[in-house]
N, C-alpha and C positions, 0 to 999 in steps of 0.2 A: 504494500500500500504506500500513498504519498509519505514524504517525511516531510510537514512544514513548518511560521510562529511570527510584530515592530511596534513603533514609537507612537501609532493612531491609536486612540481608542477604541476599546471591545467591541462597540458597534458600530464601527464603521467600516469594510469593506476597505480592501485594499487592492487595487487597481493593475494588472502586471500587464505589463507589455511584453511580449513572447515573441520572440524572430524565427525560432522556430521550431515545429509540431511535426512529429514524424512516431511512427509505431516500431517498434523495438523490440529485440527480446531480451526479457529480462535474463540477465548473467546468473544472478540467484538462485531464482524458480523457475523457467527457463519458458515463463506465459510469456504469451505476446502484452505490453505496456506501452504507455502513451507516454514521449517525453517529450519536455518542454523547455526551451532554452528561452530566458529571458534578457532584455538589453542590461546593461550595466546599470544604467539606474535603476532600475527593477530588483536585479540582483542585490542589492544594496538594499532598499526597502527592503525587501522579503526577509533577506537574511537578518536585518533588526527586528523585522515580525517574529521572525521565528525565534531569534535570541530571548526576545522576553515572554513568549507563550509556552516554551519546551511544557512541555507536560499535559496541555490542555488539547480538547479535540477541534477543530477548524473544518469548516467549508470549503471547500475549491466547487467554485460555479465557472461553467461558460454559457453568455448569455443569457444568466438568471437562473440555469436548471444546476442544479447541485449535482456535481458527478463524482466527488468521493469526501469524504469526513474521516480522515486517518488524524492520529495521535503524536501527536509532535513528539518526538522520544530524545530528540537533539537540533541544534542550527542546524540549517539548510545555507552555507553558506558561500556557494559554488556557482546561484544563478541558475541551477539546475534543477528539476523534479523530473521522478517518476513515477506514473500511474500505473500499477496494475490490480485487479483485482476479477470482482464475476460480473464482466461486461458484456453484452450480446453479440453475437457476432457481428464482425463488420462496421459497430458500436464506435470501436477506437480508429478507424479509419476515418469513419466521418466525420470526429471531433479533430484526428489532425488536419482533416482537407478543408474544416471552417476556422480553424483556429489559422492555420497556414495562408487563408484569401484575406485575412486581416482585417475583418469586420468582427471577429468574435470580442468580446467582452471577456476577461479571464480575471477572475477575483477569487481572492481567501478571506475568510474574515472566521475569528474565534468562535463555534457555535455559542447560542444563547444559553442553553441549558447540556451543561458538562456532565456526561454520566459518570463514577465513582470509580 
């Protein structure tokens, strides 16, 4: 799952700019995952998000639809994330070829309610 966590406050959505969306296999588990390379500023934001969330669970939306809530377990601090998890087929192709035309909207923000 994602590892993500910055300086905004807990309700507010943080905004990444992603150059670019491509499907991958994950080296780990060896699924196919969605990764995301974001611009240097982005990288930067993110990675302050994620410095002071470690431990809390977050949203990654594109264009409003939540597509994973994983548990920040450390920084993300490379400008990098990886998606995988139990995606439909053909699921992660589609979000990299909207995320990649560059109208997607790609936000993280702290969930509201933290489960235990």
């Amino acid at each position: 799952m994602l590892l993500l966590a910055c300086g905004l406050a807990a309700a507010e959505p943080l905004a990444l700019a992603i150059v670019k969306a491509a499907v991958v296999s994950d080296q780990a588990s060896g699924r196919r995952a969605l990764d995301l390379k974001m611009t240097p500023e982005s990288a930067k934001a993110f990675a302050d998000f994620t410095r002071v969330n470690v431990g809390k669970v977050v949203d990654l939306s594109v264009d409003g639809a939540m597509v994973a809530s994983p548990r920040l377990v450390e920084p993300i601090l490379g400008g990098e994330v990886m998606l995988d998890g139990t995606f439909a087929a053909g699921e992660l192709q589609r979000l990299a070829e909207r995320i990649s035309a560059g109208g997607a909207k790609v936000t993280v923000e702290v969930k509201a309610e933290q489960p235990l």
